[in-house]
C-alpha positions, 0 to 999 in steps of 0.5 A: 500500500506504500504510495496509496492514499491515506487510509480513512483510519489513518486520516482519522487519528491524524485527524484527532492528534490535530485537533489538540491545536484547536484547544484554545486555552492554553492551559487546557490544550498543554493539559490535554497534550500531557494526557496524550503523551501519558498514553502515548508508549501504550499506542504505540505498542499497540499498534506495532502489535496490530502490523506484527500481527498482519505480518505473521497473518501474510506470511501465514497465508503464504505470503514470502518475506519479499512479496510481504516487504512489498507490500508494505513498502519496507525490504525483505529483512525488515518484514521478518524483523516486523514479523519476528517483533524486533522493534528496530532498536537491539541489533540482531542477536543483542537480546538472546532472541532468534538472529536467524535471517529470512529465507526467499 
């Protein structure tokens, strides 16, 4: 989907995130950016669960790492990493996790 229009869910939380511009106090909209930002690593998890699991349903269904990159506009490698749950801050192997590169 690399180079598609925006998705209505994607434009959505844009959409929202936005709107805290719109606040016009001051004090509220700070608050409102704290609680925000309070919630924010738990988002972010959520949806980095929500594409790793996409992944591992493609490849699932048969899918190879090449086709799987993609279609999602990232290389090979970076599929079976997102795949695999590594979050692009170890390097492979630095947590004692699976370092094994993707085959095809």
């Amino acid at each position: 989907m690399a180079d598609a229009e925006e998705r209505p869910e994607v434009a959505a939380v844009r959409t929202a995130v936005r709107a805290l511009e719109a606040i016009p106090d001051a004090t509220e909209r700070a608050t409102a950016a704290t609680e925000l930002l309070r919630g924010w690593p738990e988002l972010h998890r959520l949806v980095r669960e929500i594409r790793e699991h996409a992944v591992m349903t493609m490849h699932g269904q048969g899918m190879d790492w090449p086709e799987i990159g993609r279609a999602i506009g990232v290389d090979r490698s970076r599929a079976w990493r997102i795949g695999h749950g590594h979050d692009g801050k170890r390097r492979a192997g630095a947590s004692g996790g699976d370092a094994r590169q993707p085959e095809g």
